[in-house]
N, C-alpha and C positions, 0 to 999 in steps of 0.2 A: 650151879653155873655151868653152862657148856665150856667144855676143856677144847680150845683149840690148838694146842700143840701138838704136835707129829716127833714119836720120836726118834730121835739124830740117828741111830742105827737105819730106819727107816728113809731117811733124807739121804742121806750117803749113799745107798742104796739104790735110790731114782737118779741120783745124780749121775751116778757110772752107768746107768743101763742108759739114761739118756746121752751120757756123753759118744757111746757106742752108733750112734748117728751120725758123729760129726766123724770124718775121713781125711785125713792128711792131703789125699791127691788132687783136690780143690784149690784153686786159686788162693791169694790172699783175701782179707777181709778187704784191705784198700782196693785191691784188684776188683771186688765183688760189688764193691759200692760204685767203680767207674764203671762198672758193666749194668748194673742195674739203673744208673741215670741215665744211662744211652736210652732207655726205653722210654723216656722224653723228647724223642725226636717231632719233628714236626706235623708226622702223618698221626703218630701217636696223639697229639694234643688236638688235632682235629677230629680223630674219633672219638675223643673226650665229650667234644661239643654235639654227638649226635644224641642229643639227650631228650629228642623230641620223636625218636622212631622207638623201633622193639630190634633192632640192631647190639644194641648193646646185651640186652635179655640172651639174644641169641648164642651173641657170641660166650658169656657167661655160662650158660649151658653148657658151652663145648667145652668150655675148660676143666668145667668141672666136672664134667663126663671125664674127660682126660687124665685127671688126676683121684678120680675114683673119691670126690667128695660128696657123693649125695647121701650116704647114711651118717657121715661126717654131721655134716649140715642139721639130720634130721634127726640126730639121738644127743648132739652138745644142747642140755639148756640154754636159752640165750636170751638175751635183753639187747633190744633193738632201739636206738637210739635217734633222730635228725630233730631238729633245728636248723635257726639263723645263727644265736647265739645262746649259749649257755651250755651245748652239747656235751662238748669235751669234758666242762665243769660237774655236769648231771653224771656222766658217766664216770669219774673218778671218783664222784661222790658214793654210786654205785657199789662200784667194785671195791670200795675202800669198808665201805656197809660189809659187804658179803664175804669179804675176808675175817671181818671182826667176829664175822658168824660161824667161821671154821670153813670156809667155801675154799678151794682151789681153784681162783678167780683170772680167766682169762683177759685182757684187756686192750679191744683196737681204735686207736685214735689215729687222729689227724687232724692238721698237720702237724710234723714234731719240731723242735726246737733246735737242737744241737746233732741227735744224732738219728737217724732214719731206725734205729734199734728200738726208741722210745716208739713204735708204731703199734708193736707187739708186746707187750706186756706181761707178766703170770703176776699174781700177787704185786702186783703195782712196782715190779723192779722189770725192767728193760730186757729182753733176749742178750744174751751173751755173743759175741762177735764169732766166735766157734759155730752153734747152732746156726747164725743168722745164715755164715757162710755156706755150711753143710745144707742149708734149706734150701737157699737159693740154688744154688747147681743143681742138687737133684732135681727139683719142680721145673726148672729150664732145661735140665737135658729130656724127661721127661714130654715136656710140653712138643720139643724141636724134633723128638723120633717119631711123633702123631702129627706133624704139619700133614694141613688138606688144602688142597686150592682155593679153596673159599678165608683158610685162618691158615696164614705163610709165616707172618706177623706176631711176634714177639707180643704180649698182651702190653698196656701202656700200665707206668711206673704205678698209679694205684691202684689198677686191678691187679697186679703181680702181687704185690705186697698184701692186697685181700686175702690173694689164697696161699701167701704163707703165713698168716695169720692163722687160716684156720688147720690149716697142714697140724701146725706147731702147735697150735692147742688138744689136738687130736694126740700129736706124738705125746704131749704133757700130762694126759689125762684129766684134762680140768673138770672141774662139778659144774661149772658156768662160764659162759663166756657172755661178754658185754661188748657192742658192736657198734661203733660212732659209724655213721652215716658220715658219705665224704663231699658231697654237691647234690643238693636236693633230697632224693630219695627214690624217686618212682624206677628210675632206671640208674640208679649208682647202683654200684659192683656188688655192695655189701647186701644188696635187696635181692637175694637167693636164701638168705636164712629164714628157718622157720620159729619165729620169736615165743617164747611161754607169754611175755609183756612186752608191750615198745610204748615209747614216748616221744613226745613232740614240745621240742623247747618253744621259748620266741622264737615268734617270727619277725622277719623284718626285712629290708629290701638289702639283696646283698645277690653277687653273682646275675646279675640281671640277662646279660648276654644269653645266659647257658637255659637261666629258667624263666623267662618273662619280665617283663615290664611292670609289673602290679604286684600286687602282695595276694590277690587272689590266684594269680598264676603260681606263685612261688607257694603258696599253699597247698595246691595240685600236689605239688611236685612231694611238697613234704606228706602229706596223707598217703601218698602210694605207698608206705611201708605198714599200713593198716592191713591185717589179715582177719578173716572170718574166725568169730570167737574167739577172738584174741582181745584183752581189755588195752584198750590204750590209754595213756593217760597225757595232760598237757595242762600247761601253763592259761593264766589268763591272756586272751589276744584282743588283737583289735576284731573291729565286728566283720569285716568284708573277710578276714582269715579264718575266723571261728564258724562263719556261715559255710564255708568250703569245707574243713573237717569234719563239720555235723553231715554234711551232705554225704560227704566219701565212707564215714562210718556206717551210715545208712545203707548207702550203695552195697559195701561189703559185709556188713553185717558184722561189726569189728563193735565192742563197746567203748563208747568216748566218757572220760570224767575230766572234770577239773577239781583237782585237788583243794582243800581249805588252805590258806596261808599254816608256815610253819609256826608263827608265832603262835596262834592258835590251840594249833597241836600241841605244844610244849603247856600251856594251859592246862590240855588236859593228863599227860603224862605226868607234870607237878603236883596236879589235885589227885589225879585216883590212887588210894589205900591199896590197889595190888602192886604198886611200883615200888618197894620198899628200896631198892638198893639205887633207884633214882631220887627216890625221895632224900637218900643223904646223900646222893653227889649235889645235891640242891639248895642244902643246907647252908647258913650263913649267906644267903642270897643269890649266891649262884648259879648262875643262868647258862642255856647255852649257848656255848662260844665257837661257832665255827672256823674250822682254821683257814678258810677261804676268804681273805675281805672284802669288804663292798654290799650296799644291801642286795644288789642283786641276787646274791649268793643263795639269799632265804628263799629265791623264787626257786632254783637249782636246786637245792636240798631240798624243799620239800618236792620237786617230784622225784626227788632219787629214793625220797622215804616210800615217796605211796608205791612206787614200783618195784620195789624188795618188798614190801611187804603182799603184795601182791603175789609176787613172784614166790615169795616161802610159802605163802600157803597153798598156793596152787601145786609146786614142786614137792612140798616136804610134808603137808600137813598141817601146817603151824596154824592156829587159830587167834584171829584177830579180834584179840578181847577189847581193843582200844577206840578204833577209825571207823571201821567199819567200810573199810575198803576191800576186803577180803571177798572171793567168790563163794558162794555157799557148795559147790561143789570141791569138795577135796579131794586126795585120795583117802579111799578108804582102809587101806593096812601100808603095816611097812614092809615095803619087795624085798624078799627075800637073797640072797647069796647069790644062787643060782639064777633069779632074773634080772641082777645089776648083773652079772658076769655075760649073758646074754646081750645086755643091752649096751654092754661095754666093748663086748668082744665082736668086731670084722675085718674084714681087711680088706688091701688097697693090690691090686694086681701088680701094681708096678713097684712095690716094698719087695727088697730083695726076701728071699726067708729067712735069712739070719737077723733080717731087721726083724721082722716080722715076731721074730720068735724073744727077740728082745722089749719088742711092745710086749707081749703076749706075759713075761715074766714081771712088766710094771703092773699090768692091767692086774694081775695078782694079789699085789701089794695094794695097787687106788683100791681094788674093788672091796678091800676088807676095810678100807680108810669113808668107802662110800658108805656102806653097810653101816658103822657106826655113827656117821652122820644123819644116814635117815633117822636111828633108832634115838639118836640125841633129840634131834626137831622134832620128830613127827608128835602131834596134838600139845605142842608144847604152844604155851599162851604167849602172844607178841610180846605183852608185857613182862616178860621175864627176861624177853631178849634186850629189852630196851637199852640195858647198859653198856651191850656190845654194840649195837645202832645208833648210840650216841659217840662213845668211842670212835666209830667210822665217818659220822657228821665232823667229831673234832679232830680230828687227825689225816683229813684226805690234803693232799697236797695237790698242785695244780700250776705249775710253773707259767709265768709271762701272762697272768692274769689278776690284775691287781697284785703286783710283787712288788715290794720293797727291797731295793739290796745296798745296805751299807760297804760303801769301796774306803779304804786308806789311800790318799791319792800317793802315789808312792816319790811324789817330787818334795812332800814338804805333809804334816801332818794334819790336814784340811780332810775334811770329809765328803765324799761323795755321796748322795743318797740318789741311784738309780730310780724311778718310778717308772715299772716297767707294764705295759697293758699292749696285748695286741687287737685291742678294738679296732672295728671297720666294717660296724653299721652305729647308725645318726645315733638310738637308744643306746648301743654298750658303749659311743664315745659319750654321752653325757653322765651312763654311770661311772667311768674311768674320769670324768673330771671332778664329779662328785667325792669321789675317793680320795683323786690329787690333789686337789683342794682343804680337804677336811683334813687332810694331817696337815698341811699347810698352815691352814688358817688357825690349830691349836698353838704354834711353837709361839714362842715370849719374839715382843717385837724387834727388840734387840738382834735376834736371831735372824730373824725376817728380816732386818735393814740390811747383816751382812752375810747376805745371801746372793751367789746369783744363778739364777732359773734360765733352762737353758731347752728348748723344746726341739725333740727330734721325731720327724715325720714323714711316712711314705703310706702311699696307697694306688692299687692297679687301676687302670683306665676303667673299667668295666662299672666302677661305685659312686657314690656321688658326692666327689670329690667337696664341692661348695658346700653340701650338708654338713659332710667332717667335718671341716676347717671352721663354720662359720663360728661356735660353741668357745672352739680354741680360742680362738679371733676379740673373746670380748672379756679373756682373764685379762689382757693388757700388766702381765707381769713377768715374761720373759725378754729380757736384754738381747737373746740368742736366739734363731730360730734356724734350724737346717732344716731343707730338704734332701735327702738321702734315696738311692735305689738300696735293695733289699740287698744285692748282689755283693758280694766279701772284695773281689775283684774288680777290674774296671767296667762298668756297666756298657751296654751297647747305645748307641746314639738316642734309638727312641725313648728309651730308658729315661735317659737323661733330659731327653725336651719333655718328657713327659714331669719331671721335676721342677722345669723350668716353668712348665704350664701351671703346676702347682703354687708355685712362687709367685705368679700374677696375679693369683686367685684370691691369695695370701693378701695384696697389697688393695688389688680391691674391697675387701673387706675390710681394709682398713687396721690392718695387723699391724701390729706393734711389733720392734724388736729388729735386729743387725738380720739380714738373711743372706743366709749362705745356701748355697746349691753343691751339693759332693759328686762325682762321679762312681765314687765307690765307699763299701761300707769302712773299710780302711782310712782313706780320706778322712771319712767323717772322724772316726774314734780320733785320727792327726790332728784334725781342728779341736778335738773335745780337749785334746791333751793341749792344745795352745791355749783353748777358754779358760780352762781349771789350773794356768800356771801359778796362780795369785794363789797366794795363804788364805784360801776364806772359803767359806764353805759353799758345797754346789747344789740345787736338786736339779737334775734332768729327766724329763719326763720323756718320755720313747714310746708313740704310737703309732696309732691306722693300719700294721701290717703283724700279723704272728711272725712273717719271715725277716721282717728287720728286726723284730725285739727279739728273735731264734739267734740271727745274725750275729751282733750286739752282744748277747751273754756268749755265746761262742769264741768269737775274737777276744773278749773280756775277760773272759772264762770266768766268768760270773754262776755255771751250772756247769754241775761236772756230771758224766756220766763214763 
């Protein structure tokens, strides 16, 4: 069995060279986080929208010329990531795989929940407030001593946060990094990597503003992260979306699959005689059990499977005795010392030399960490991996996506049960009611009589609106209904008509339920704490936005990081 522990003399060790980065004479971290949202100014969010030129390509360029990331970009393995929905999920499912495989697994999502740290990831734990700090100031004094008349302008908050993502994965020495696409694809920030794999989750109608009216527009958008000889892989779609990504594949000469359902797969990992050490985790009927709920999840997983595995053989070697997803081209030996150390070792002009030489002394330590990694994978057969790629299907975590969280209301011993989903498109609200529903509909009636259901909801102008809601609209089992802005503090007026407009929509459809309107996310939890004063038990279901269900466990402190 592949050994993936490192050991602790070893850790300790990365740990103090990497802490030799971070510098005292930097702001605070609170300081760093008022400074980095500034970069949501309003010119900032209108260059956002220029997502129909090569403007943005440009200017990416230059930053990255800037900060001396192009052999960055061009020697981290990487897994490339966009969808509508499923993304985040596919990639935590990813990197949670590729850890279980001994990988030093980089990890960029969006959007986060509680803390802007949760963007960047190594092995699925959060950038430390230290690092975060010490990353930003350098890359922003950096960026401000190469202002050109043409780029004056500070980059906006998620292309900054792009390139300290990959700054830090560089500084980290990761084996792989895995790259969530952050609006569309063709010209988001993150579309300067050069991918081993990328995938393409559902699609569906979401962001319309920024990438079209249709789903074959929004299709475009997501197939421009399709690169020449690159296999890409995707979900089943509808036909006007599937027609657009065969075409673009074509166009670039990128290969397109759609994966077998994972139920399938587990078929045949159960049946075949080389899976001994699956064969008894199977034992007594044992299935597997994704720690992610909701069936959508099986769509999510299996392309995070077909794309590590993809990804291991084409990277490592590994030969896929199971799927038959595997390219027939591998490599053919394992690179030796001296050309991980080569492929390990450059450097960044603007890295003082002391840092320089502090990479220089990690790179050391990864490269003999690398070296053994190849020599563990390489022609080793899938199916021996299996146990550690299941491992990673049941153990990936995935916050405000089909969550469950048990509160003790702290007035009286009544139980809260949060049901938390940030869905907001038409499909993942119908799988989020799927979900909220089926534990529902299991509890003893009893339970269900003294209950009361309480539904909290927000979504931005740009979606469609009437589509959410309508689904909501016909449980006809919540007493309570708020509409809520995403905002912790008092929202601004349009904010708030914009909630109101929500509420009409609400009653048009004939919704059920007391409805309230909050000005702020505070407010709301005010009212939740007046609904929940009764001795009896509550479920509140909290959707349409990642940023109010982010909100919500924040104020609650429902997720701690």
């Amino acid at each position: 069995m592949l050994n993936t522990n490192v050991p602790s003399n070893l850790v300790l060790k990365q740990k103090l060279l990497r802490a030799n980065f971070s510098q005292s004479k930097y702001p605070s971290y609170q300081e760093t986080i008022k400074a980095l949202f500034r970069h949501q100014s309003v010119k900032a969010k209108l260059t956002e929208l220029e997502l129909n030129t090569h403007n943005t390509k440009e200017e990416l360029a230059h930053f990255t010329k800037t900060l001396d990331l192009q052999q960055v970009l061009a020697r981290i393995p990487t897994l490339h990531v966009a969808g509508t929905k499923g993304k985040g999920s596919t990639c935590s499912f990813i990197s949670r795989i590729l850890q279980s495989c001994g990988l030093k697994t980089g990890l960029s999502t969006s959007p986060h929940l509680v803390s802007v740290r949760e963007r960047i990831q190594i092995n699925n734990e959060p950038i430390n407030e230290q690092d975060f700090t010490s990353l930003y100031w350098r890359i922003r004094e950096r960026i401000e001593k190469n202002k050109t008349d043409r780029y004056k302008m500070l980059p906006s908050f998620f292309r900054f946060v792009t390139m300290m993502s990959f700054q830090h994965f560089w500084e980290s020495c990761v084996d792989a990094m895995v790259i969530e696409v952050g609006i569309g694809g063709r010209f988001d920030a993150t579309n300067i990597v050069s991918p081993d794999v990328c995938t393409i989750t559902s699609l569906g109608m979401d962001h319309l503003v920024k990438l079209g009216g249709s789903l074959e527009q929004i299709a475009w958008h997501k197939a421009g992260i399709m690169k020449p000889g690159v296999h890409c892989f995707t979900v089943p779609q509808k036909l006007e979306a599937m027609k657009v990504l065969k075409k673009v594949s074509k166009q670039v000469g990128a290969k397109l699959s759609v994966p077998r359902p994972i139920d399938q797969m587990v078929n045949i990992w159960e049946s075949s005689p080389r899976i001994q050490g699956v064969r008894q985790m199977y034992q007594n009927g044992k299935s597997l059990a994704l720690s992610l709920q909701g069936e959508h999840q099986k769509i999510n997983a299996t392309a995070a499977l077909h794309t590590v595995v993809e990804f291991l053989s084409r990277r490592y070697g590994v030969i896929d005795d199971l799927f038959g997803i595997a390219p027939n081209s591998r490599p053919n030996h394992i690179p030796c010392m001296e050309t991980i150390g080569k492929q390990n070792t450059y450097t960044q002009n603007w890295i003082s030399a002391k840092q320089q030489e502090q990479h220089h002394q990690q790179l050391v330590i990864r490269n003999k960490e690398k070296f053994q990694l190849h020599k563990s994978l390489y022609k080793l057969p899938i199916s021996t991996l299996m146990p550690q790629i299941i491992k990673g299907l049941e153990t990936t975590k995935w916050d405000g996506r089909c969550q469950l969280i048990k509160e003790s209301n702290p007035k009286n011993s009544a139980i809260i049960n949060w049901f938390l989903d940030g869905a907001h498109t038409t499909n993942s609200i119908n799988y989020a009611i799927k979900w909220f529903m089926g534990i529902i509909n299991d509890r003893p009636l009893e339970q269900k009589q003294n209950t009361t259901n309480i539904l909290i909801f927000n979504c931005i102008g740009d979606r469609e609106i009437e589509n959410l809601l309508e689904p909501l609209s016909k449980l006809n089992i919540f007493q309570n209904v708020i509409f809520s802005p995403n905002l912790i503090k008092k929202a601004w007026h349009l904010d708030k008509d914009l909630q109101q407009l929500i509420s009409q929509i609400w009653k048009q459809l004939n919704g059920k339920g007391k409805i309230s309107v909050t000005d702020s996310l505070q407010n709301t939890l005010q009212l939740v704490d007046q609904l929940t004063s009764k001795k009896e038990n509550v479920n509140i279901f909290v959707t349409g936005s990642l940023h109010l269900v982010g909100g919500i466990m924040k104020l609650r402190k429902l997720k701690k990081i």
